[in-house]
RODO-2510 file (C-alpha; in nm, 4 decimals, decimal comma):
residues 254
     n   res          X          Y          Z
     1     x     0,0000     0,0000     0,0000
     2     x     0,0879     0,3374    -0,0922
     3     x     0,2682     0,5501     0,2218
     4     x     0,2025     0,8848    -0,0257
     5     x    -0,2180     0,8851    -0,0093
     6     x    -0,2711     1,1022     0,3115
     7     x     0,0277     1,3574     0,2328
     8     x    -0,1753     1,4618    -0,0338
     9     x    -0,4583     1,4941     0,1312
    10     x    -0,3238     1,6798     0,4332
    11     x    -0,0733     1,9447     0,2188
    12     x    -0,2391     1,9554    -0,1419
    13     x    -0,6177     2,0371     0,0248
    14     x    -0,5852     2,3299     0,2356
    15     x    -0,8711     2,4946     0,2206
    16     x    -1,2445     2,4915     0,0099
    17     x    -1,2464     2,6176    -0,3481
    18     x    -1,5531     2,7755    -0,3183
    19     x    -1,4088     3,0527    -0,0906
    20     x    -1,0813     3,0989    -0,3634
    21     x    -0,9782     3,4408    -0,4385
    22     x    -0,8907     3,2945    -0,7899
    23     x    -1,0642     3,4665    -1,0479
    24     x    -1,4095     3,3433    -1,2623
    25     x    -1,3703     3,1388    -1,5871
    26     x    -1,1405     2,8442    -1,6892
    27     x    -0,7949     2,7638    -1,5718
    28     x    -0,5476     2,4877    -1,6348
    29     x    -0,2817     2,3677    -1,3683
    30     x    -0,0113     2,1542    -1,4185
    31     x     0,1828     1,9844    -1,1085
    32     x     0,4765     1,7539    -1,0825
    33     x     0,6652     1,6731    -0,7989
    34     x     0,9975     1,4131    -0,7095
    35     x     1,0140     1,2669    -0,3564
    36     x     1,3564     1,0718    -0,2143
    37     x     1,2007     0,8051    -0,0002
    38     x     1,3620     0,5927     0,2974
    39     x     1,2398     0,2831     0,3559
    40     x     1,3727     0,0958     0,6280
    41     x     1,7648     0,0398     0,5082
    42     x     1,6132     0,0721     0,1122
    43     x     1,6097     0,3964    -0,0918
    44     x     1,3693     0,4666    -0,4203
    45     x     1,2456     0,8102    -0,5693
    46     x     0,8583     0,8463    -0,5881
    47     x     0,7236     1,0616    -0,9247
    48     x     0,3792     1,2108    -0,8965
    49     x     0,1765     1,4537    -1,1305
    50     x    -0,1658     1,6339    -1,2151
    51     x    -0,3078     1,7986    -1,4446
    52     x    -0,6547     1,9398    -1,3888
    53     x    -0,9060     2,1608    -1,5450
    54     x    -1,1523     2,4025    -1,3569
    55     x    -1,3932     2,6171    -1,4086
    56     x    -1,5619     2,8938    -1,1660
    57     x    -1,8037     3,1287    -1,0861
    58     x    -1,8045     3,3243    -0,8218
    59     x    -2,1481     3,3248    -0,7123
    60     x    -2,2633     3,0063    -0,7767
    61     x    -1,9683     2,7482    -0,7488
    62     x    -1,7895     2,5502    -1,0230
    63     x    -1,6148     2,2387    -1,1067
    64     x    -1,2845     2,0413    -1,2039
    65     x    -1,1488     1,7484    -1,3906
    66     x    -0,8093     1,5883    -1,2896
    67     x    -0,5996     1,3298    -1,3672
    68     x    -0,3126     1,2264    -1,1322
    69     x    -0,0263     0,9451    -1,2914
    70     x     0,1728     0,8201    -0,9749
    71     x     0,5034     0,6632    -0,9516
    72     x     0,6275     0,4267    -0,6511
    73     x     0,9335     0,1678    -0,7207
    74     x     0,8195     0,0383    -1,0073
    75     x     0,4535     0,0582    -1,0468
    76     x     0,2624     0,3093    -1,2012
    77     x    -0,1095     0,4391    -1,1087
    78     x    -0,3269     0,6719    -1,2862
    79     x    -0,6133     0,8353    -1,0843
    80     x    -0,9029     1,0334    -1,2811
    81     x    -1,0831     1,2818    -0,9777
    82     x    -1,3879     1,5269    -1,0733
    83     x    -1,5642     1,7723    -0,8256
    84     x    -1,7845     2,0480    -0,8012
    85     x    -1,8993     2,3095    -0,5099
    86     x    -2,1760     2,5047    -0,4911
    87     x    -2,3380     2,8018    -0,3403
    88     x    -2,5986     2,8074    -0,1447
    89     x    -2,6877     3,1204     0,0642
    90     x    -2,4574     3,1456     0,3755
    91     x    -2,3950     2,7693     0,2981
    92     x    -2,1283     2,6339     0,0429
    93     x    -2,0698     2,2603    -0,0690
    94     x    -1,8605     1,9949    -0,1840
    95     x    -1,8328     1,7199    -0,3266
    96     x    -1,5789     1,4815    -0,4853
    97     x    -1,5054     1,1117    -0,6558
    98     x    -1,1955     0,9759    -0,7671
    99     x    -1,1186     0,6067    -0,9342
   100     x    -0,7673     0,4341    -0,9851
   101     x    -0,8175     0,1361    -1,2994
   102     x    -0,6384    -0,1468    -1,1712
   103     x    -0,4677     0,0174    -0,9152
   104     x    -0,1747    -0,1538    -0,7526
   105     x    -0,0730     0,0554    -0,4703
   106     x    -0,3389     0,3692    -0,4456
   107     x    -0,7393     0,3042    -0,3800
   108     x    -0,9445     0,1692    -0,6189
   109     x    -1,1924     0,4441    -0,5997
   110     x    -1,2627     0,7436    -0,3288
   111     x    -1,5460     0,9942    -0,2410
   112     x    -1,5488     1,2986    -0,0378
   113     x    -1,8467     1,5404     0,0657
   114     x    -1,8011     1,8313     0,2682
   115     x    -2,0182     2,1509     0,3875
   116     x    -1,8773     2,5165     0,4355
   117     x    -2,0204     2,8413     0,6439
   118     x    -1,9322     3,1785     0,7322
   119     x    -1,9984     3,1729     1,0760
   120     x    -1,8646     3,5669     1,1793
   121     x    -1,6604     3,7798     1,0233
   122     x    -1,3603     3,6045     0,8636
   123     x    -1,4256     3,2707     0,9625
   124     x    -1,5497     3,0383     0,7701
   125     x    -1,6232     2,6590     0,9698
   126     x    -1,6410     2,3576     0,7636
   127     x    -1,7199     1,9385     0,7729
   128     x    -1,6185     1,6932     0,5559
   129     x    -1,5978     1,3045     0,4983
   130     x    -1,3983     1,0699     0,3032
   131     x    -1,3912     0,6997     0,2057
   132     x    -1,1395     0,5393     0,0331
   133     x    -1,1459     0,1937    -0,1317
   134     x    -0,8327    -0,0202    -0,1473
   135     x    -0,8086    -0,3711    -0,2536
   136     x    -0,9062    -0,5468     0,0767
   137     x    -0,9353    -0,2553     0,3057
   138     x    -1,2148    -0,0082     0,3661
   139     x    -1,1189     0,4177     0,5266
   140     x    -1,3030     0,6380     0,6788
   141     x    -1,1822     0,9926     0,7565
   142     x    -1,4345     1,2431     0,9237
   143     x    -1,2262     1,6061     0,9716
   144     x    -1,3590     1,9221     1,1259
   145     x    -1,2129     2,2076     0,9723
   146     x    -1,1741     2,5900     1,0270
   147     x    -1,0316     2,8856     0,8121
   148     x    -0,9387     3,1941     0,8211
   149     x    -0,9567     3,4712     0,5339
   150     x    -0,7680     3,7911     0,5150
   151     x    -0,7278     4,0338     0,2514
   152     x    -0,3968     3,9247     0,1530
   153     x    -0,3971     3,5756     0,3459
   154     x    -0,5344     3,2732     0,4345
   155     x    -0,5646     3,0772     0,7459
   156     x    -0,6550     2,6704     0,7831
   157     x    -0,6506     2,4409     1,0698
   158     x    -0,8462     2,0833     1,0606
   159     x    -0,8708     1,7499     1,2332
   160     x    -0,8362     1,4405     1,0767
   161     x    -0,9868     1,1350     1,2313
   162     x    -0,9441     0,8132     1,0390
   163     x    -1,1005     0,4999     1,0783
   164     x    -1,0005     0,1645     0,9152
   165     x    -1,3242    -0,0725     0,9137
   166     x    -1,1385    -0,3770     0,7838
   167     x    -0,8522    -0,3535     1,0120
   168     x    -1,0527    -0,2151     1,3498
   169     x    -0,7871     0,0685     1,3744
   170     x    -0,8051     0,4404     1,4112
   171     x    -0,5512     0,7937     1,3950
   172     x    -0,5494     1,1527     1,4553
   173     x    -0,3587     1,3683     1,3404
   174     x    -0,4095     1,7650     1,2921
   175     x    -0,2915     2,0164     1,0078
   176     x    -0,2314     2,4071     1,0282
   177     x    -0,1331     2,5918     0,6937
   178     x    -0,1567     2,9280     0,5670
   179     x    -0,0120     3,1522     0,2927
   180     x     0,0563     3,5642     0,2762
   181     x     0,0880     3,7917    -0,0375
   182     x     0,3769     3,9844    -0,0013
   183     x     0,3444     4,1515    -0,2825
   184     x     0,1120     4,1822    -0,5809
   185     x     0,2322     3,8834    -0,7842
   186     x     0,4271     3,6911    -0,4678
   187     x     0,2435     3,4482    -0,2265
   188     x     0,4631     3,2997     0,0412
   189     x     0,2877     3,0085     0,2717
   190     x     0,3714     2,6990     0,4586
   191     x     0,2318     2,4444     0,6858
   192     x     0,2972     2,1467     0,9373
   193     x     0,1200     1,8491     0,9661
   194     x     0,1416     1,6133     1,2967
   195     x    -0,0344     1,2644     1,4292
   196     x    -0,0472     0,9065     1,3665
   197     x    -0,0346     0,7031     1,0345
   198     x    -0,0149     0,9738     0,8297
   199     x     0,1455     0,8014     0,5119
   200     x    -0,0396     0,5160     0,5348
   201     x    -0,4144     0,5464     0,5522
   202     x    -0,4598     0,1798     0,5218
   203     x    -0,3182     0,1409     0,8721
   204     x    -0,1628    -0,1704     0,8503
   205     x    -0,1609    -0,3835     1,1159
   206     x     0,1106    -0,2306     1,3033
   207     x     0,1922    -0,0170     1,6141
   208     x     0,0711     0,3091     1,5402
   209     x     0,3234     0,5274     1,4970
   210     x     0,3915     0,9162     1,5334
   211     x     0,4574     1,1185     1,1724
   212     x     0,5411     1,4815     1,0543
   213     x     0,5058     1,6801     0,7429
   214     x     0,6385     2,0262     0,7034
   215     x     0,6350     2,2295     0,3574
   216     x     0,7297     2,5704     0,2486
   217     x     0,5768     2,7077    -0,1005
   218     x     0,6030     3,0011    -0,2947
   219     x     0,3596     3,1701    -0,5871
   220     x     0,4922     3,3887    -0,8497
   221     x     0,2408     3,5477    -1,0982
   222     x     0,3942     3,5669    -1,4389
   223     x     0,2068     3,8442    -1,6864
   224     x    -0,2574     3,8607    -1,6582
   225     x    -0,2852     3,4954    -1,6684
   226     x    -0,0189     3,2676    -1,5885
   227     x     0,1577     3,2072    -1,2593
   228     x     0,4204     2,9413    -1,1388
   229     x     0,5509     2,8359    -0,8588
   230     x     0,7468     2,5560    -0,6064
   231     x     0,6707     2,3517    -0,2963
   232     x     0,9765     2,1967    -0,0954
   233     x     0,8567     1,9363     0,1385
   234     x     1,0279     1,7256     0,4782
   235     x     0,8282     1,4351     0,6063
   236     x     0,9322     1,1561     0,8843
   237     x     0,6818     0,8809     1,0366
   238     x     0,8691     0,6882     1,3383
   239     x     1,2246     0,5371     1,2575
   240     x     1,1775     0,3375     0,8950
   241     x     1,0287     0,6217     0,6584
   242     x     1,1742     0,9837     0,5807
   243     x     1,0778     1,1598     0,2590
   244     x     1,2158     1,4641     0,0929
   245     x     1,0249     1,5804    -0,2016
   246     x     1,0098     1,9051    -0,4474
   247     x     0,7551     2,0049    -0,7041
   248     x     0,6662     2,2994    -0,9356
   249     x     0,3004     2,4207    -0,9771
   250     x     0,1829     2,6137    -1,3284
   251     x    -0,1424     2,7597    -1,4212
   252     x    -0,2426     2,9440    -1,6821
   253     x    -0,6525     3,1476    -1,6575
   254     x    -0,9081     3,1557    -1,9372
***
């Protein structure tokens, strides 16, 4: 089983789409990242990607299509994920499904709902759930959540609570992350992540034990409609795994 699921859960979604200060229309982002994985006494580089496609409006909500290829040893997956979010008075939601063909390593197929509302001022409270489908193995992941929104930041905390229903298990672990623009066209953030199991969603039938992720990113606007940018990453869960991982980030608006 994959040891890469929940890091990009925790450090990829940070916060709901439907309160993005992104503008309306289409827009195109491309990711790719390389991670240096430790294993025990054995060494491999992990490859992962995504390209997605999303349109918005501001008012109402909007929608994406994605398509993630991963890379671990030497097995490849390909995930295909589509969502949408919608507007609903002072309420906002979510919802999302995602499906791995003959997967080897990453679930079979996922499906997440969640519910958003400004509650006073800047805050913004929110409630999802997830369930993820591996071959054998059945996860549950209910996560209170709570953000934050500035005029030129952004604010996120939540609670993850996981649940394996084929296994009997459970973790916790909690995520903070935010992001500043420091100027115009530059957006600085970062976050930490801290718990339980948090490579390994499966929760195999082990001692649970404690994990880390810490990331740093940057976001450089490049001319009206494109922007780039980088993500540096440092991850550790007990004494066998350690991952060091980089990725660049492009998007181009419509």
């Amino acid at each position: 089983m994959s040891r890469a699921c929940v890091v990009v859960l925790l450090v990829v979604v940070a916060a709901s789409p439907t309160e993005s200060a992104d503008p309306d229309g289409w827009a195109v982002d491309l990711t790719g990242e390389r991670a240096g994985v430790s294993l025990g006494t054995s060494r491999s580089v992990w490859w992962s990607g995504r390209a997605q496609l999303t349109y918005r409006r501001e008012s109402k909500g909007g929608a994406f299509l994605a398509i993630e290829p991963l890379r671990r040893f030497s097995l490849t997956d390909v995930t295909f994920i589509a969502g949408s979010w919608r507007r609903a008075g002072a309420w906002s939601f979510y919802a999302e499904a995602g499906a791995t063909p003959r997967a080897d390593f990453h679930y079979r197929y996922s499906g997440e709902v969640e519910a958003y509302r400004r509650v006073r001022g800047p805050w913004v409270a929110h409630a999802g759930y997830r369930y993820w489908a591996y071959p054998g193995q059945s996860v549950h992941l209910v996560s209170p959540r709570v953000t934050r929104y500035g005029s030129r930041s952004e604010l996120h905390a939540r609670l993850n609570l996981v649940k394996n229903t084929t296994q009997g298990t459970r973790s916790e672990s909690a995520f903070v992350r935010g992001h500043f623009d420091v100027r115009p066209r530059i957006r600085l953030g970062g976050g930490v992540a801290v718990g339980e199991r948090i490579f390994d969603v499966t929760s195999l039938p082990r001692e649970p034990a404690p994990g880390w992720v810490a990331f740093v990113e940057a976001r450089l606007a490049v001319g009206r409609r494109d922007s780039v940018g980088a993500v540096a990453r440092l991850a550790e869960e007990g004494s066998t795994f350690d991952q060091a991982a980089f990725g660049f980030t492009y998007r181009r608006t419509f």
